[in-house]
C-alpha positions in Angstrom: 135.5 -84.3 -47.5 138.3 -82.1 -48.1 141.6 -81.4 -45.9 140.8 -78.2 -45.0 137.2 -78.8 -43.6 138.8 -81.6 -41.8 141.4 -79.8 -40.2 139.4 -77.5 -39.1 136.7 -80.1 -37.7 140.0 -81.2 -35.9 140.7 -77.6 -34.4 137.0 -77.6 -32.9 137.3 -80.9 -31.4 140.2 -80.1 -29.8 139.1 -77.0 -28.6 139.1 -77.2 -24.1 135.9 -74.7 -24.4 133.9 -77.1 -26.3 135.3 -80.1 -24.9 134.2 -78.4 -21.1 130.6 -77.5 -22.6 130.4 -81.3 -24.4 131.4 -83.6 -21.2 128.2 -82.3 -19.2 125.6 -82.5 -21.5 127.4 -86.2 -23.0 126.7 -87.1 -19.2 123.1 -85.3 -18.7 122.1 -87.4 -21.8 123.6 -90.7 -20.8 121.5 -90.3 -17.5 118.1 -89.0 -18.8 118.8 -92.1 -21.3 119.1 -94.6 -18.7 116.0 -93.1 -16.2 114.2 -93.3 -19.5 115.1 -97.5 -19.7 114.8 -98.3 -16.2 111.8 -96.1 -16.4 110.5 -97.9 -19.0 111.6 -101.5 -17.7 109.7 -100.2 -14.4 106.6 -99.7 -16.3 106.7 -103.0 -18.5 106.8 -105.6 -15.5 104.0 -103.9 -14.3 101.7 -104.1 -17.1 102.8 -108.2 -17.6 103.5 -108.9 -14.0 106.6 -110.5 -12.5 108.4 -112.4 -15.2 
């Protein structure tokens, strides 16, 4: 990886526009990711029962 493709990786990062646009979709995805488990937890006590 060079220096320059690095620094400017850096200079996206950094960027408030993407940083704005990241920190709701990081969150949407953390919660559709946990519905999914609890969802799926949900749906494997009921096919074995209560543990």
């Amino acid at each position: 990886m060079n220096i320059e493709l690095a620094h400017s990786l850096d200079d996206t990062l950094s960027t408030s526009d993407n940083i704005s646009f990241a920190g709701p979709l990081v969150s949407i995805a953390v919660f559709a990711l946990a519905e999914l488990f609890s969802q799926g937890v949900r749906l494997r006590q009921d096919v074995e029962g209560p543990v």
